[in-house]
N, C-alpha and C positions, 0 to 999 in steps of 0.2 A: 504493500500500500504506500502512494506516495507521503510523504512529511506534510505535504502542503495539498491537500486534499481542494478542488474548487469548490466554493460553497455552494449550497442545491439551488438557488434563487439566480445563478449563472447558468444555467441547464432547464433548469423548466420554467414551463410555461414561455415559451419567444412571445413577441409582441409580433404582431404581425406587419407593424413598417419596423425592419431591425436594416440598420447600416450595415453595409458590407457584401450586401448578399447580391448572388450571380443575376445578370441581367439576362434574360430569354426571349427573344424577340417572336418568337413564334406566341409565347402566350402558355398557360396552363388554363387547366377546367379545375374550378375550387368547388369545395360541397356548395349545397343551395343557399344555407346556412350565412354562408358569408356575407351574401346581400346584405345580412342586417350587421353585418360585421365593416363593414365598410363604412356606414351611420358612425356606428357606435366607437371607431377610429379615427371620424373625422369629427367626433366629438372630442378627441382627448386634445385633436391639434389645433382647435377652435377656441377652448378653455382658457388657454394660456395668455390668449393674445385677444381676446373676443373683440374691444375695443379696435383694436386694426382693422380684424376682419369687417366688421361693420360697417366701420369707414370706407374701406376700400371699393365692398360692394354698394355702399351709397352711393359714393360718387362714378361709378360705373353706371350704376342705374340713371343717375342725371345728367350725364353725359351721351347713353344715350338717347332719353328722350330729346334733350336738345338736337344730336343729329336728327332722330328722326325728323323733325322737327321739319327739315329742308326737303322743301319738294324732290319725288324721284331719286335726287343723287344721295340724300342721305341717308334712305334705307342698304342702298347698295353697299356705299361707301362703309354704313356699321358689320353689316352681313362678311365684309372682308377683310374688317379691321379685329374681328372676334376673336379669333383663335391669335390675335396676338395677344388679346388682354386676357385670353382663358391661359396663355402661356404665363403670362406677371406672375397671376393667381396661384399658379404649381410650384413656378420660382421660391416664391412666400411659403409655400407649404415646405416645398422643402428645407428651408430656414431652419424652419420650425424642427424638422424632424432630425436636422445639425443640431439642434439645443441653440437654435440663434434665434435673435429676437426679429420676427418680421416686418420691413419698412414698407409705408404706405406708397413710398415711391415702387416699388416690387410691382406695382396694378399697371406700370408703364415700363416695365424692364424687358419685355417684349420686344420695342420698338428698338434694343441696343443687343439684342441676342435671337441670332435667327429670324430675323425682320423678313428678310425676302424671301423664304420656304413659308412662315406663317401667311404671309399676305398672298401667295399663291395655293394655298390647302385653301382660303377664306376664298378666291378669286375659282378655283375648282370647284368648291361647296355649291356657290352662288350659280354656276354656270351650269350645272347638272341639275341646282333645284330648279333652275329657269326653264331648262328643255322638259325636265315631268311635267309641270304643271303645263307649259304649252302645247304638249301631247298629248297629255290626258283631255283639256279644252280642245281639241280639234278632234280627239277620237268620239267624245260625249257630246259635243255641238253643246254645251253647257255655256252659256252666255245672262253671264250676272248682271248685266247693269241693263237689261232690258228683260223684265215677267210680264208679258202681256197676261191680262186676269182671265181670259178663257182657258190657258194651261199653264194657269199658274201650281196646281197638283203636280204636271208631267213635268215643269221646270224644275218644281223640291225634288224629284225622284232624282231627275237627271244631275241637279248639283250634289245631292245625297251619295250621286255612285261614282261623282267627278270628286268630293274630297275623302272617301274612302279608296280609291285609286290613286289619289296622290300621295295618301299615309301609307300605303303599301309600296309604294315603291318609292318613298322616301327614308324607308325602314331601313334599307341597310347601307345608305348614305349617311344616316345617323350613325347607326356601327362604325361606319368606316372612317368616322371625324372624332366618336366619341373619345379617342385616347390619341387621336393624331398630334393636335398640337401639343402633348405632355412629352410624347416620343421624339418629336421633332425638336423640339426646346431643353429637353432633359438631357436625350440617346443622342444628340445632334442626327437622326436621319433625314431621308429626303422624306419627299412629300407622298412619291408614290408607296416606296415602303412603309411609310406609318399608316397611311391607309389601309396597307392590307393587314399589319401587324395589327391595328386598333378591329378591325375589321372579322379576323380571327378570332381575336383576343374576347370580342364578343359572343360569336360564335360558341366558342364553346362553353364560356359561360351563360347559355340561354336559361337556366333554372334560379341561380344568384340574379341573374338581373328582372326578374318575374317577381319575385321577392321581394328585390328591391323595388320596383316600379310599385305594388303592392302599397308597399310600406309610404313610399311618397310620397300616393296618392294622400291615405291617410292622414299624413303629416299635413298636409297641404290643404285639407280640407279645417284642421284644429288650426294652422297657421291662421288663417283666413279669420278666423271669428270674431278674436278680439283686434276691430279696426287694422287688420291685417297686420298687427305690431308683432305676432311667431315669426314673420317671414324676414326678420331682422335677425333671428338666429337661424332659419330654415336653409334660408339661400346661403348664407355661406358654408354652410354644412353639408351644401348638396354640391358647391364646390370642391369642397373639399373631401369630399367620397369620390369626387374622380379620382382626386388623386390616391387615396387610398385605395382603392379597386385595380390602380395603374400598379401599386405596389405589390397588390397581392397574386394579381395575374402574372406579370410578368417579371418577378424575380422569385429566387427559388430558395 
């Protein structure tokens, strides 16, 4: 037996973001389980700093309204500039998960680390959700800004099967962006590999992330009641389960 035996508390129980561990870019399948384990990890690294976090996702939130704000070019222009600021936001997390204290400027560290792969995943995102939606409006002949009241019935039908067509095949554009800017900002990869790596990385976790959507939803519905004030802990929490999700998939 060694003299200097490690104590049990270095051996059990690992934390599930633990430094040091191997990166896998193809991705793992974690039990179902973890969806709520992703929450409940992205509560530990919310705790510490809550006041930042808050902040940061405030003024994100007011900055975008602002763009939107700008006819046409400013939905665009937020739609491409997203996965930079989702990249600030993992920067911060990972701060946090150094034992460093995370800076409010971290919500614009994007624009100085991998600028140009983030604004082209955002300018790819935007460009595929453009061609669905205007496929699906030419397949359905679905035309919103005119119901004449004689079929106005067959128009609900027809917008009814036009955004059910668009959430299906926006689904796995979602997958394939859900952990792109973390990989791309974090892994330094390109843009088409984190796509597929996030895209995978989904994939096989389809039972954790059921769960987690699950749990969300719920959260999201008790956020909402009191004058919408949960969703000042909700939203960063739901930030910050990317990035715990990103930790638990794909390093080992």
């Amino acid at each position: 037996m060694s003299a200097n035996p490690p104590p049990a508390t270095a051996v059990a129980q690992p934390p599930l973001i633990a430094g040091g561990s191997r990166f896998n870019a193809a991705g793992r399948g974690v039990p179902m389980g973890n969806g709520w384990t992703w929450l409940a990890s992205a509560w530990s690294l919310f705790r510490p700093a809550a006041g930042t976090w808050i902040g940061m996702l405030l003024a994100l939130f007011v900055l975008a309204i602002v763009v939107y704000l700008v006819p046409f070019i400013g939905p665009l222009v937020m739609t491409v500039l997203w996965p930079v600021f989702i990249a600030g936001l993992m920067l911060a997390a990972r701060s946090l998960e150094q034992r460093s204290e995370p800076k409010f400027s971290q919500l614009f560290a994007g624009f100085q680390a991998r600028f140009g792969p983030l604004v082209l995943l955002g300018v790819v995102s935007l460009v595929i959700s453009v061609a669905i939606i205007f496929a699906v409006v030419i397949v359905t002949g679905v035309q919103i800004s005119t119901m004449p009241d004689p079929d106005a019935l067959f128009v609900t039908k027809q917008l009814l099967l036009a955004i059910l067509l668009i959430s299906a095949l926006l689904l796995p554009l979602v997958m394939a962006t859900w952990f792109a800017p973390t990989l791309i900002a974090l892994q330094d990869m390109g843009v088409g590999a984190a796509m597929k790596a996030s895209f995978a990385g989904c994939l096989k976790n389809f039972l954790p992330f059921l769960l987690y959507g699950v749990i969300t939803l719920v959260a999201s519905a008790i956020a909402s009641v009191p004058l919408g004030l949960g969703w000042l802990v909700l939203l960063p929490l739901l930030f910050l389960s990317v990035y715990t999700g990103y930790r638990d998939i794909y390093f080992e």
